[in-house]
PyMOL CGO cylinders between C-alpha atoms (Angstrom):
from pymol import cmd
from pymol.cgo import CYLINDER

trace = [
    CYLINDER, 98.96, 122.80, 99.49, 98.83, 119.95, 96.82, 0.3, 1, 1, 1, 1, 1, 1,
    CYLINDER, 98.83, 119.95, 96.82, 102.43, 118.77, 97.61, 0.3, 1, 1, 1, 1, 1, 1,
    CYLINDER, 102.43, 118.77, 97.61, 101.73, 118.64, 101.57, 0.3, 1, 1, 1, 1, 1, 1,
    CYLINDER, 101.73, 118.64, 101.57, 98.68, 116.58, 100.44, 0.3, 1, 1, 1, 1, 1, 1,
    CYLINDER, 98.68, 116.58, 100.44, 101.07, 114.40, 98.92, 0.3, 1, 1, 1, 1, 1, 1,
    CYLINDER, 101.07, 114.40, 98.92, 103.30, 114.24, 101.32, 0.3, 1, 1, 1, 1, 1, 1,
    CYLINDER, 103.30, 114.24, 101.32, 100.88, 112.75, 103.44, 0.3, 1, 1, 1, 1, 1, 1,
    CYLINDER, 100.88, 112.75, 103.44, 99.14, 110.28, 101.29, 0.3, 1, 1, 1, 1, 1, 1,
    CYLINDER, 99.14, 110.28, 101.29, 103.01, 109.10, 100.56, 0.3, 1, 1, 1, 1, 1, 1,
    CYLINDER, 103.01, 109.10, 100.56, 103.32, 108.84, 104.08, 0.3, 1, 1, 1, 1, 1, 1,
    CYLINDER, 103.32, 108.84, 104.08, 100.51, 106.41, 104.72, 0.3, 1, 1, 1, 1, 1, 1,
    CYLINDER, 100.51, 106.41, 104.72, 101.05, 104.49, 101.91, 0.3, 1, 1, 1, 1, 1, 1,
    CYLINDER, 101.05, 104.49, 101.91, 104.33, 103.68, 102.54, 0.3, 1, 1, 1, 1, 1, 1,
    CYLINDER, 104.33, 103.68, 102.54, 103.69, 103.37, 106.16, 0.3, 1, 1, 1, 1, 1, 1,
    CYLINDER, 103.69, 103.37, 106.16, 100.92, 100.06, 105.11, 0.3, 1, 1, 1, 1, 1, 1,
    CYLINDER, 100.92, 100.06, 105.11, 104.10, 98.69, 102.96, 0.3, 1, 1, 1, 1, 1, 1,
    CYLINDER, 104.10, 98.69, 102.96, 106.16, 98.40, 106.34, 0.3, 1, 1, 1, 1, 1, 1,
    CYLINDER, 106.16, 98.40, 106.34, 103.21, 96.84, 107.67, 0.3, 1, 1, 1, 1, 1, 1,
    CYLINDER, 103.21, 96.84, 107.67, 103.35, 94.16, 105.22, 0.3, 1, 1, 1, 1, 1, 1,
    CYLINDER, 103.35, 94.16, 105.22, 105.69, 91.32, 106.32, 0.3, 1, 1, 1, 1, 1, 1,
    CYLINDER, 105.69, 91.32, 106.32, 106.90, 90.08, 102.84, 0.3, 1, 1, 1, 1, 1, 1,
    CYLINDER, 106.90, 90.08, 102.84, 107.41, 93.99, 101.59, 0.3, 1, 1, 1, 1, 1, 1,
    CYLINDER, 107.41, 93.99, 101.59, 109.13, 94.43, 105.08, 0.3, 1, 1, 1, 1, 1, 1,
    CYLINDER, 109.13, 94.43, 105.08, 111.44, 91.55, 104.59, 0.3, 1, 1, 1, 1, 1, 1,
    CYLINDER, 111.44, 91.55, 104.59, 112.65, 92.31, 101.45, 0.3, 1, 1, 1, 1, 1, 1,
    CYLINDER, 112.65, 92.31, 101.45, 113.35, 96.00, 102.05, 0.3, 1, 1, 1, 1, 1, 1,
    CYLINDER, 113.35, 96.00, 102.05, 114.99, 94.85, 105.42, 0.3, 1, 1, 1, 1, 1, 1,
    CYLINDER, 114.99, 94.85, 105.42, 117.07, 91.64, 103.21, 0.3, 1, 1, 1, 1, 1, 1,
    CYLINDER, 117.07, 91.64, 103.21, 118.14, 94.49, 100.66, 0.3, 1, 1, 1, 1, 1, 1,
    CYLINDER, 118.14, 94.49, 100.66, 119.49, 97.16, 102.79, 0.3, 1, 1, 1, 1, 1, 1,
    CYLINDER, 119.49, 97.16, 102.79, 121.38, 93.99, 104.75, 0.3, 1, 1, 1, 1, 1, 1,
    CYLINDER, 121.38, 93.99, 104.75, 122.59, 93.22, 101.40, 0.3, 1, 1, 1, 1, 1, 1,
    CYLINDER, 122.59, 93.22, 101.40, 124.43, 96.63, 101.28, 0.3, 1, 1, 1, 1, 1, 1,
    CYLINDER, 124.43, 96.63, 101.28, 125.56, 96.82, 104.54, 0.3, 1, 1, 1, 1, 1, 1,
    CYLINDER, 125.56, 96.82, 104.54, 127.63, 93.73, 104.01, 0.3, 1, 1, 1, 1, 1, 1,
    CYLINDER, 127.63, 93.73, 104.01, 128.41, 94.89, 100.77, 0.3, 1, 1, 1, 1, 1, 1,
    CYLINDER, 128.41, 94.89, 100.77, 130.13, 97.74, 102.24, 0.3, 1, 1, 1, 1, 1, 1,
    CYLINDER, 130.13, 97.74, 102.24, 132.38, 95.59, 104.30, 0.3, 1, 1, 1, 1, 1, 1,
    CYLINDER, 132.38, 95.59, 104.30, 133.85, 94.20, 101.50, 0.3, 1, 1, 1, 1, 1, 1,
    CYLINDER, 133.85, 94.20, 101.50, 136.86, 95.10, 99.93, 0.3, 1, 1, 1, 1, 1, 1,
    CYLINDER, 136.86, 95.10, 99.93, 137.54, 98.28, 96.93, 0.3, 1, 1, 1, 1, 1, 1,
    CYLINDER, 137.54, 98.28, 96.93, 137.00, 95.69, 94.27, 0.3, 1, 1, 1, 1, 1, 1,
    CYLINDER, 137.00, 95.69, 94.27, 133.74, 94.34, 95.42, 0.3, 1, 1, 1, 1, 1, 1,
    CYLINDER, 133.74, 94.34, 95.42, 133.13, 97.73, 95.24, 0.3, 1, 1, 1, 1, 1, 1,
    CYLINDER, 133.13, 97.73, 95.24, 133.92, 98.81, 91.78, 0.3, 1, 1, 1, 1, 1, 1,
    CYLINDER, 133.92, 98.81, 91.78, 131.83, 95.53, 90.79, 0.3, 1, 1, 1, 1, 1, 1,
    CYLINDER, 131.83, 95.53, 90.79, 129.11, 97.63, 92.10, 0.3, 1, 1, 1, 1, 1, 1,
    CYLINDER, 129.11, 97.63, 92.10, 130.41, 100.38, 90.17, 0.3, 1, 1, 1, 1, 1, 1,
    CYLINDER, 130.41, 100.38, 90.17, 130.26, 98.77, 86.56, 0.3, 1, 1, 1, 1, 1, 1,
    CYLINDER, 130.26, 98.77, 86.56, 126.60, 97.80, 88.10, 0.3, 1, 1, 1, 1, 1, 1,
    CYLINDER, 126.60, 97.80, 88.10, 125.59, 101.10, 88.02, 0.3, 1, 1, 1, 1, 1, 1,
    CYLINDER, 125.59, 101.10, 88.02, 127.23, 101.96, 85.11, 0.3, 1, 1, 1, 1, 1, 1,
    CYLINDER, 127.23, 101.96, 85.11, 125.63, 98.95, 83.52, 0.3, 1, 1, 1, 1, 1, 1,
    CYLINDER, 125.63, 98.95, 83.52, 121.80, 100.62, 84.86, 0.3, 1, 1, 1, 1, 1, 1,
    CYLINDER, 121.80, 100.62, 84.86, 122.00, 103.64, 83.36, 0.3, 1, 1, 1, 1, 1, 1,
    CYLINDER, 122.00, 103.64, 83.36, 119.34, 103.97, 80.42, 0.3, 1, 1, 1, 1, 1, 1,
    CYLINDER, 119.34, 103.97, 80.42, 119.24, 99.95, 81.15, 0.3, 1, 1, 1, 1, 1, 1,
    CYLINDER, 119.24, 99.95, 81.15, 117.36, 98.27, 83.83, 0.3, 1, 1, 1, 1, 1, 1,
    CYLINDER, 117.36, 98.27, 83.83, 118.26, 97.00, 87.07, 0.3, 1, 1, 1, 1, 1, 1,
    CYLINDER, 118.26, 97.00, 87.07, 117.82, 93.10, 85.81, 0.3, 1, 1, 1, 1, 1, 1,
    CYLINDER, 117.82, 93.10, 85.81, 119.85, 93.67, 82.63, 0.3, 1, 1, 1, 1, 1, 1,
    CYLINDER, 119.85, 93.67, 82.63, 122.78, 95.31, 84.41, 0.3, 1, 1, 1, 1, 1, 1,
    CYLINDER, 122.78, 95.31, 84.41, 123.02, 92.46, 86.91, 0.3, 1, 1, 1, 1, 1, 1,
    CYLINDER, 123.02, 92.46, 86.91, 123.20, 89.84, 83.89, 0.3, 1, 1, 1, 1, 1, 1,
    CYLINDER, 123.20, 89.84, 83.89, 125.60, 91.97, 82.41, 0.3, 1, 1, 1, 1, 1, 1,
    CYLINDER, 125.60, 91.97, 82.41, 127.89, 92.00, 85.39, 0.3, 1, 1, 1, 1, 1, 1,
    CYLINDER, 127.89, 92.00, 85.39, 127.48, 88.39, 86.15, 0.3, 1, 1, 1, 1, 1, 1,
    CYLINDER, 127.48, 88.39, 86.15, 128.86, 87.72, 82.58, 0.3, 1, 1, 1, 1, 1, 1,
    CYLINDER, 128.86, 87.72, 82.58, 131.72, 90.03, 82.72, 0.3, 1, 1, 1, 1, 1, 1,
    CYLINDER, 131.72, 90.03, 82.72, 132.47, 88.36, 86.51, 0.3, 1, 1, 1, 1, 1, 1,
    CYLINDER, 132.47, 88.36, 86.51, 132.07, 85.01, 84.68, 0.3, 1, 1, 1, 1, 1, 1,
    CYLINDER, 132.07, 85.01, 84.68, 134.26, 85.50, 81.83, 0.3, 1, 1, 1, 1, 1, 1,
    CYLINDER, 134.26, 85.50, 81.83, 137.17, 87.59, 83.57, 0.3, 1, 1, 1, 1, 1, 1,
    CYLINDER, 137.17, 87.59, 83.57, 136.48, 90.81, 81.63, 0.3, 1, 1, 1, 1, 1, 1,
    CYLINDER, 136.48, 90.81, 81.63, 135.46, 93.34, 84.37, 0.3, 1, 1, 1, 1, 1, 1,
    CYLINDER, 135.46, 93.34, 84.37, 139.04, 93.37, 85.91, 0.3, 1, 1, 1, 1, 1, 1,
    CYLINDER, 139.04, 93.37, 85.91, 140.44, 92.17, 82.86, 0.3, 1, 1, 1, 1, 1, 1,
    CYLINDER, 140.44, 92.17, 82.86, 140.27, 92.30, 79.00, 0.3, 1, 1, 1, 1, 1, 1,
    CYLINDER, 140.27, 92.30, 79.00, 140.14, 95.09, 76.42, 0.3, 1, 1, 1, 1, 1, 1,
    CYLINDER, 140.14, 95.09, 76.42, 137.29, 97.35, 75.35, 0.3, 1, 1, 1, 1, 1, 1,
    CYLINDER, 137.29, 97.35, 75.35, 136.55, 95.39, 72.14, 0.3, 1, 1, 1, 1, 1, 1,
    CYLINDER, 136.55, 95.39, 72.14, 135.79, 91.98, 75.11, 0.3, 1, 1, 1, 1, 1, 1,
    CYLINDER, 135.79, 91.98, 75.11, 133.81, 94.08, 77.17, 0.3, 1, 1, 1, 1, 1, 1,
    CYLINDER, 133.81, 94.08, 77.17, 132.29, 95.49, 75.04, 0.3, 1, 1, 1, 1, 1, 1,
    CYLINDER, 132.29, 95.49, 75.04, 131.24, 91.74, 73.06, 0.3, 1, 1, 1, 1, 1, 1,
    CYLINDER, 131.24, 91.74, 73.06, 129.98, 90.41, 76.33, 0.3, 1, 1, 1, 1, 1, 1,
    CYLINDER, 129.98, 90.41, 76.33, 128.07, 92.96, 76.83, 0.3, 1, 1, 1, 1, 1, 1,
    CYLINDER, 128.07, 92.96, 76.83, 126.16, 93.07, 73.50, 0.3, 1, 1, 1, 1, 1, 1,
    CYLINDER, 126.16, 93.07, 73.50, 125.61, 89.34, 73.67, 0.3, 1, 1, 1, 1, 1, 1,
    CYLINDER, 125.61, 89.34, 73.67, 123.64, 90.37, 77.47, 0.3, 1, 1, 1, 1, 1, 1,
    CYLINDER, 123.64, 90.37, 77.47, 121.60, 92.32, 75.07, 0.3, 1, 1, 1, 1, 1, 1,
    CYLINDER, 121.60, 92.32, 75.07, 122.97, 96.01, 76.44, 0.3, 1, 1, 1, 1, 1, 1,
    CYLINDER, 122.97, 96.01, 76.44, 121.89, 98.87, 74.44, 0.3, 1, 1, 1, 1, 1, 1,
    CYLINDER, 121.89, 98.87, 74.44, 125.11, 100.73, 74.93, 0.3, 1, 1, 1, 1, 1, 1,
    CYLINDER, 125.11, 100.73, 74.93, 127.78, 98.12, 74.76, 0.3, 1, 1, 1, 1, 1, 1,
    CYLINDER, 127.78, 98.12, 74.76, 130.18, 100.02, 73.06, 0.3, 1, 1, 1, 1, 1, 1,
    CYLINDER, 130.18, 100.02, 73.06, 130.24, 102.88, 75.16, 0.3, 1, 1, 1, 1, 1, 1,
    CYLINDER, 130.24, 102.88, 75.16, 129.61, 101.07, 78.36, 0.3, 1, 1, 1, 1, 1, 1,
    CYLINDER, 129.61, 101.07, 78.36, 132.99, 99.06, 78.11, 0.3, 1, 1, 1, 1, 1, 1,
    CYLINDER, 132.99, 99.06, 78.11, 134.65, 102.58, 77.34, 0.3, 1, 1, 1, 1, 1, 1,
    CYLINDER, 134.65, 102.58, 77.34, 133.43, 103.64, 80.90, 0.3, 1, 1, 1, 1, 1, 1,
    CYLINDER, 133.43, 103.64, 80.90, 134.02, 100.04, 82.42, 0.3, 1, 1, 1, 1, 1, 1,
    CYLINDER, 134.02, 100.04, 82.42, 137.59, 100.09, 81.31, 0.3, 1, 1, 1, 1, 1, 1,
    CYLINDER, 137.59, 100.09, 81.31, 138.24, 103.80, 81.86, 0.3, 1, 1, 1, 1, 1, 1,
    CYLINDER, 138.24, 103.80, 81.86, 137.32, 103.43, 85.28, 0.3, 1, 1, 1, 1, 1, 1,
    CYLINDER, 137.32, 103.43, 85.28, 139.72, 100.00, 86.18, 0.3, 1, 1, 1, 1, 1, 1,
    CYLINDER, 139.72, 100.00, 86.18, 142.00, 102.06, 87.42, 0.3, 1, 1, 1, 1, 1, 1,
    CYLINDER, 142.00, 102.06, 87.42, 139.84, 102.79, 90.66, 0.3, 1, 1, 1, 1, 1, 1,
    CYLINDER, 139.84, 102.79, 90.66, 139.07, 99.15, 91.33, 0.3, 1, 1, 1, 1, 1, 1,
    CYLINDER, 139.07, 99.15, 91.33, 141.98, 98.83, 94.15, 0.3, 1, 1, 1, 1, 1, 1,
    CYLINDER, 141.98, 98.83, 94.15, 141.43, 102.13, 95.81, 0.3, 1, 1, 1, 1, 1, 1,
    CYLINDER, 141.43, 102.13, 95.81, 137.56, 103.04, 95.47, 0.3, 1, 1, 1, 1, 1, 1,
    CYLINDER, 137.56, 103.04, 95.47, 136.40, 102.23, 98.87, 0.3, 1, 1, 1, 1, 1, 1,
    CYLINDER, 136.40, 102.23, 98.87, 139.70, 104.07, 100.30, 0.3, 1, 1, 1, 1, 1, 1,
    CYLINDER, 139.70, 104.07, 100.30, 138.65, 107.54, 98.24, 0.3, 1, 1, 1, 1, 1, 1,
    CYLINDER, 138.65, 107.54, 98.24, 134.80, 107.05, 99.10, 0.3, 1, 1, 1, 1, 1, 1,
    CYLINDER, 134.80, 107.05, 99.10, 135.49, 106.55, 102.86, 0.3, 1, 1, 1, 1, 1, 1,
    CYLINDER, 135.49, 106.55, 102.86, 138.28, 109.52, 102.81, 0.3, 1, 1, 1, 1, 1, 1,
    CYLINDER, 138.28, 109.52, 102.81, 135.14, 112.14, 102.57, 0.3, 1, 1, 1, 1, 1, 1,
    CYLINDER, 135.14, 112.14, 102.57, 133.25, 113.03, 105.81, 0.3, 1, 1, 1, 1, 1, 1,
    CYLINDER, 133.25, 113.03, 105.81, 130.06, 113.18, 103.83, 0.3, 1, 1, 1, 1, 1, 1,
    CYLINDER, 130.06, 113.18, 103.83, 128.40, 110.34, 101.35, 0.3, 1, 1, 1, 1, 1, 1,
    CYLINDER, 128.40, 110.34, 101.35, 127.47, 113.92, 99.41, 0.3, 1, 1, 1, 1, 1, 1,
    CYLINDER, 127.47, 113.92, 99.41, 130.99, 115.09, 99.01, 0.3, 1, 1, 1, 1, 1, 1,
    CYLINDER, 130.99, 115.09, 99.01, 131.62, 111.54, 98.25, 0.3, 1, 1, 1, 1, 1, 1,
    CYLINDER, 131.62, 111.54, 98.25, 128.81, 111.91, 95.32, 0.3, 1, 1, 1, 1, 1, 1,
    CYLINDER, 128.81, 111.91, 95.32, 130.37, 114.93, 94.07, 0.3, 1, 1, 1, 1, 1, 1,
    CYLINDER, 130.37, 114.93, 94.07, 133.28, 113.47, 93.49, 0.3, 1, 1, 1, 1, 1, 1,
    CYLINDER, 133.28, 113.47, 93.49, 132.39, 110.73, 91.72, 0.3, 1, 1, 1, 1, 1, 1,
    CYLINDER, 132.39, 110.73, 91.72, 130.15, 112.75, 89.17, 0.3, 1, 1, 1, 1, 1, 1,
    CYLINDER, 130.15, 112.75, 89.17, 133.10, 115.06, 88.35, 0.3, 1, 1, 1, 1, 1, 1,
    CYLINDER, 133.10, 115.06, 88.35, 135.74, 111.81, 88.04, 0.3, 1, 1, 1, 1, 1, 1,
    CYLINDER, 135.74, 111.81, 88.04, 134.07, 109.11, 86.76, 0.3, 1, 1, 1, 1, 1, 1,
    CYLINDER, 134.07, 109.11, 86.76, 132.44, 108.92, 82.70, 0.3, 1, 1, 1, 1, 1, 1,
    CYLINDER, 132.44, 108.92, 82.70, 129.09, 107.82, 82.65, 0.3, 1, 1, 1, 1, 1, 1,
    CYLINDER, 129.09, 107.82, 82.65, 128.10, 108.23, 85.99, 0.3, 1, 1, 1, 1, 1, 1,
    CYLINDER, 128.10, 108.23, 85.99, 125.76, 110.76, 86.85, 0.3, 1, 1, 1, 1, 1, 1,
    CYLINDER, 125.76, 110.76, 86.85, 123.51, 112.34, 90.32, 0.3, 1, 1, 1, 1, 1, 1,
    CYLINDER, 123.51, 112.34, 90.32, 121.66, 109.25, 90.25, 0.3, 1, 1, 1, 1, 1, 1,
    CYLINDER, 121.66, 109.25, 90.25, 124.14, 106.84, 89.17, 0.3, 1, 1, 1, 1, 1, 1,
    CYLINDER, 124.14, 106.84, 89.17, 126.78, 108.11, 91.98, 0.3, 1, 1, 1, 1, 1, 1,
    CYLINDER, 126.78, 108.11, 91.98, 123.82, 107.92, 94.61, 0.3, 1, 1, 1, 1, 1, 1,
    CYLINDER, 123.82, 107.92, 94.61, 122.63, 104.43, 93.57, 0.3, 1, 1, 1, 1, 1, 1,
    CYLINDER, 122.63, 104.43, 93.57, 126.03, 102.96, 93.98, 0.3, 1, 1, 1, 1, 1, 1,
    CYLINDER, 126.03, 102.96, 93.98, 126.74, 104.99, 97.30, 0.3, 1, 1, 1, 1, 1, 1,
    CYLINDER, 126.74, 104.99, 97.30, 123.34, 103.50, 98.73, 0.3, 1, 1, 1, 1, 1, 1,
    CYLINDER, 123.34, 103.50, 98.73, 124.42, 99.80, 97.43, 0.3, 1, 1, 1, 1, 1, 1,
    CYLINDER, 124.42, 99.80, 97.43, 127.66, 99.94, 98.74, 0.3, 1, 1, 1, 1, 1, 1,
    CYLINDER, 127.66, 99.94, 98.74, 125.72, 101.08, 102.76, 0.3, 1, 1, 1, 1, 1, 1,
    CYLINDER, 125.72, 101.08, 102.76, 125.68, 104.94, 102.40, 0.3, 1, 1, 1, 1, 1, 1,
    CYLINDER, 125.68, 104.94, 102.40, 121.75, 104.91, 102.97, 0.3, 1, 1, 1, 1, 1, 1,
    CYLINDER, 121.75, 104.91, 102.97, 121.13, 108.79, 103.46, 0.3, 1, 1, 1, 1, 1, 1,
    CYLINDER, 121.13, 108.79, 103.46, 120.66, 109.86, 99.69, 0.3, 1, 1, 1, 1, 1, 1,
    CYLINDER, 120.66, 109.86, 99.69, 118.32, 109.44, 97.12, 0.3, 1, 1, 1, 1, 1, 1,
    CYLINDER, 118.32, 109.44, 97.12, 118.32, 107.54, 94.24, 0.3, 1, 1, 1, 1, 1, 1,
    CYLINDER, 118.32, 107.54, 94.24, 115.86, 109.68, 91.83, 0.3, 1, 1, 1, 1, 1, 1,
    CYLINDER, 115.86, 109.68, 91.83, 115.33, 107.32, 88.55, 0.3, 1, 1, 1, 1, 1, 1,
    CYLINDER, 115.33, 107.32, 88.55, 112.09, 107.05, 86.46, 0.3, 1, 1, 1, 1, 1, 1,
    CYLINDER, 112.09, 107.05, 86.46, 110.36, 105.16, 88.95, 0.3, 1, 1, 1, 1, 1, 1,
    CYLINDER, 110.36, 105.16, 88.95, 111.10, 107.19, 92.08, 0.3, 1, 1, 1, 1, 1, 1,
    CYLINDER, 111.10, 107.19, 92.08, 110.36, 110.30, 89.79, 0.3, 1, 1, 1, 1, 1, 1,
    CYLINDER, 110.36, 110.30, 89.79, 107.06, 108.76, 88.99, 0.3, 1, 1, 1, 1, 1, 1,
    CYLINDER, 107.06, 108.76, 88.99, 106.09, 108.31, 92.40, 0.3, 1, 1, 1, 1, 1, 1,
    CYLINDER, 106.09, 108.31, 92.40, 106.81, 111.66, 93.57, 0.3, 1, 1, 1, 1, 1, 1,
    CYLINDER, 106.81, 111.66, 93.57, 104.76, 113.13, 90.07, 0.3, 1, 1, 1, 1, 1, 1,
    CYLINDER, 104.76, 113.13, 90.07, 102.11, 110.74, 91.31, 0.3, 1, 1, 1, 1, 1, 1,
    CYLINDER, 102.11, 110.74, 91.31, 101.71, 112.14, 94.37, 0.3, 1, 1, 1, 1, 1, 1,
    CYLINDER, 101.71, 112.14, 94.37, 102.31, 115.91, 93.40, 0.3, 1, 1, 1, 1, 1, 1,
    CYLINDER, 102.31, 115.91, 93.40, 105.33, 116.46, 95.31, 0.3, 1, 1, 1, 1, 1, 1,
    CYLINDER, 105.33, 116.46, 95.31, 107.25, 117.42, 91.57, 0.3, 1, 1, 1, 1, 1, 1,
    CYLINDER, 107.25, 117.42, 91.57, 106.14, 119.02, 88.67, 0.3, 1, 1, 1, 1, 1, 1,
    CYLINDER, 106.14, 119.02, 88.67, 104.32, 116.42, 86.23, 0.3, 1, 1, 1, 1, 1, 1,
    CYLINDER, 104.32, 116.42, 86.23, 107.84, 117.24, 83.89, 0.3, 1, 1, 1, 1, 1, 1,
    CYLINDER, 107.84, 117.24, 83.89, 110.07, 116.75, 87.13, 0.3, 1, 1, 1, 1, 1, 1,
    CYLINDER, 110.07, 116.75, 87.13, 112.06, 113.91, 84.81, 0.3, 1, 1, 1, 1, 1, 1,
    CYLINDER, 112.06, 113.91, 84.81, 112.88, 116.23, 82.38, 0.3, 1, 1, 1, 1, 1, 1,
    CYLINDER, 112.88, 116.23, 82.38, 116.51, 118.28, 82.41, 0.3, 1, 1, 1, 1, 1, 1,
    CYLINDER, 116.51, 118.28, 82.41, 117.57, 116.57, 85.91, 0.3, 1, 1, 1, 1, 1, 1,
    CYLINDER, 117.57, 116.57, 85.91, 120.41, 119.49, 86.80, 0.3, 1, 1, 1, 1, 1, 1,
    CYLINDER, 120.41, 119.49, 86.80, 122.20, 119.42, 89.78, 0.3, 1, 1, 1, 1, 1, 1,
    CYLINDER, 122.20, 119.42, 89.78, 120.31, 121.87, 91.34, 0.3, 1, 1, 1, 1, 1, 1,
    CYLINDER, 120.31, 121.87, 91.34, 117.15, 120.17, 90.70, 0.3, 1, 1, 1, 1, 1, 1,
    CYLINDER, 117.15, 120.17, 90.70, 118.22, 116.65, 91.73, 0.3, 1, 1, 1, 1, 1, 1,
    CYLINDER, 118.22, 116.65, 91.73, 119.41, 118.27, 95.12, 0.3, 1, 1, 1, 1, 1, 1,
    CYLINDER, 119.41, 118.27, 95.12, 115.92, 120.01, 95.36, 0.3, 1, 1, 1, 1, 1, 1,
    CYLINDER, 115.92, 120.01, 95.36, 113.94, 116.57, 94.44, 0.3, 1, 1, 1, 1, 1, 1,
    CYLINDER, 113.94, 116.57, 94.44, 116.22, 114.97, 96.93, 0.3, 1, 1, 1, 1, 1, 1,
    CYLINDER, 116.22, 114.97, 96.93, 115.28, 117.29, 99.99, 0.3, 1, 1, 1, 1, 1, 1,
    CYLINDER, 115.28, 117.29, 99.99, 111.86, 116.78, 99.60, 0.3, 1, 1, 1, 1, 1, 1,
    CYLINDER, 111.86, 116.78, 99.60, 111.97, 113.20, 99.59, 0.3, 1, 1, 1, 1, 1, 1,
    CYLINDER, 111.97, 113.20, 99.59, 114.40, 113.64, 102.34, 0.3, 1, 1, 1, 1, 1, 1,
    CYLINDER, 114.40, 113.64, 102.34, 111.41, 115.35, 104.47, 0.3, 1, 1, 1, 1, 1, 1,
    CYLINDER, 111.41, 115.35, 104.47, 109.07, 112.17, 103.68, 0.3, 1, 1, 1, 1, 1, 1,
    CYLINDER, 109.07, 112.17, 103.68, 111.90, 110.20, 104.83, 0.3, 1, 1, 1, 1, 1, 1,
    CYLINDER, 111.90, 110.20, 104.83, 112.38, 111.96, 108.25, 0.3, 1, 1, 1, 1, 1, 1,
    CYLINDER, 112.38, 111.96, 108.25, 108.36, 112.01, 109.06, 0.3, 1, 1, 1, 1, 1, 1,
    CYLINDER, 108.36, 112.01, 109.06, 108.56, 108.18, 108.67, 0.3, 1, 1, 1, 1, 1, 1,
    CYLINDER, 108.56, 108.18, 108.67, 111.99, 107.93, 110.54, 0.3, 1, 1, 1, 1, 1, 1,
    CYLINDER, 111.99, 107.93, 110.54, 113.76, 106.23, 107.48, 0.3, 1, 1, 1, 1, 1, 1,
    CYLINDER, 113.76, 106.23, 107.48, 116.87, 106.35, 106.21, 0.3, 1, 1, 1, 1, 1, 1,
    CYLINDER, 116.87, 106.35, 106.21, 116.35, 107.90, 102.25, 0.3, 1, 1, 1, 1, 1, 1,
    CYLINDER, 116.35, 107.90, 102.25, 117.80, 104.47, 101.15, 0.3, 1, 1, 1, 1, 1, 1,
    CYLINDER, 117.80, 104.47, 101.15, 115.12, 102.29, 102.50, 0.3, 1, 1, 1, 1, 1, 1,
    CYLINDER, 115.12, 102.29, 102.50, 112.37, 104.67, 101.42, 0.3, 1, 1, 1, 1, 1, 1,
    CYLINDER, 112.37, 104.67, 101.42, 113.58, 104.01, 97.77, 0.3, 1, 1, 1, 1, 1, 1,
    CYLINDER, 113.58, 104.01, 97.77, 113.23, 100.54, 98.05, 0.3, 1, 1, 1, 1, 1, 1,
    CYLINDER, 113.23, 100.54, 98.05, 109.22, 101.24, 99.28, 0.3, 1, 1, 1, 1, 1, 1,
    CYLINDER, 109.22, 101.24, 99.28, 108.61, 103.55, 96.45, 0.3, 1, 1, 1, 1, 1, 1,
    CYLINDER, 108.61, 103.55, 96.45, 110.66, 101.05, 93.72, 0.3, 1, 1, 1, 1, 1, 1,
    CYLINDER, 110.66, 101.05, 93.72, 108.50, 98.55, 95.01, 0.3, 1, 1, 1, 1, 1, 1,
    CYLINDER, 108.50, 98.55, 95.01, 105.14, 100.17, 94.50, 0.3, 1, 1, 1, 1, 1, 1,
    CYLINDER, 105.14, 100.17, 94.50, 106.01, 100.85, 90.94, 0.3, 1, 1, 1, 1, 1, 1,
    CYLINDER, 106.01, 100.85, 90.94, 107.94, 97.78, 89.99, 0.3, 1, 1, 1, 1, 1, 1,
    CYLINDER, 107.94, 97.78, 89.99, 106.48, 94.65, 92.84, 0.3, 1, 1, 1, 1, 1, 1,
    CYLINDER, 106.48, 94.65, 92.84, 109.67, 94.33, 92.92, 0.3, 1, 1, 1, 1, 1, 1,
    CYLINDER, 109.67, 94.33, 92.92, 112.82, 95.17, 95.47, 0.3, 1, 1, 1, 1, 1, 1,
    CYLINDER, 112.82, 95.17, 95.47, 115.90, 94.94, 93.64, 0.3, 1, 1, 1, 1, 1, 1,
    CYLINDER, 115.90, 94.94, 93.64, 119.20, 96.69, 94.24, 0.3, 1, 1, 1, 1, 1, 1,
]
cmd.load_cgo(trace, "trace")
């Protein structure tokens, strides 16, 4: 009963963001963003793979610097761990070391990503298979960069999507903690049922709920 009260509170509330014209332009600028994105070629795509690499137990604004310097200085399709790794720490990552590890380990894919990722018939089998192939990148790291690079039917369930759904009692109040599989896919299908009541693609929805924790709609 609680979570269908939710459910619809989310639902109205979300509905008066898409009612607001700067909100509404924003969302509708982002999700452009990644539709173009995902006309690009594989190694536009890896960028936006280090990007979500570069998230993880980060933020959205410090992973974006972080690329930009490695784009700047040559080191995300080039240069050794121990470069990588520099540029990042001087971006002020937490995790430089092991970050480059994952940036360099994962090089290898920057000519052929967007080949493997369109070879699956679903952007789930897709996510699958990049939890299982690529280090550091987990449920929500595999969905974030399948919704940046235009897959726009799966969630992205980080600690401000989380929050919103605890907020609204659609989740447990410790729905953040131990994030399994099984529970991520659970999460994910009752967001998706928001989604579909408000005829919106799971990827736009995120940007919504981001924005009414953050004021802000990044990527």
């Amino acid at each position: 009963m609680e979570q269908q009260k939710g459910v619809e509170s989310l639902i109205e509330d979300v509905k008066k963001l898409t009612e607001n014209y700067m909100v509404r332009t924003m969302v509708e600028e982002r999700i452009q963003e990644f539709l173009n994105v995902n006309k690009q070629d594989s190694k536009d795509w890896y960028a936006e793979l280090v990007y979500c690499l570069l998230t993880a137990y980060s933020s959205a604004e410090r992973g974006q610097l972080c690329v930009d310097a490695l784009e700047e200085c040559g080191a995300i399709f080039d240069g050794s761990v121990d470069v990588v790794a520099e540029t990042l720490r001087r971006m002020g990552h937490r995790f430089s070391e092991r970050r480059a590890e994952y940036i360099v380990e994962a090089r290898g894919l920057a000519p052929k990503l967007k080949g493997i990722i369109e070879g699956f018939q679903t952007s789930r089998a897709a996510r699958e298979w990049l939890v299982r192939k690529v280090k550091g990148i987990g449920w929500k790291e595999a969905s974030h960069f399948l919704r940046n690079v235009g897959y726009l039917d799966i969630a992205i369930l980080d600690r401000h999507i989380l929050s919103n759904m605890r907020d609204y009692n659609l989740i447990p109040k410790d729905g953040s903690k131990g994030l399994t599989k099984r529970r991520y896919i659970e999460y994910e299908r009752i967001l998706r049922s928001v989604a579909d009541r408000l005829e919106m693609p799971l990827g736009k929805i995120d940007l919504y709920l981001w924005y009414m924790k953050t004021g802000k709609v990044l990527k």
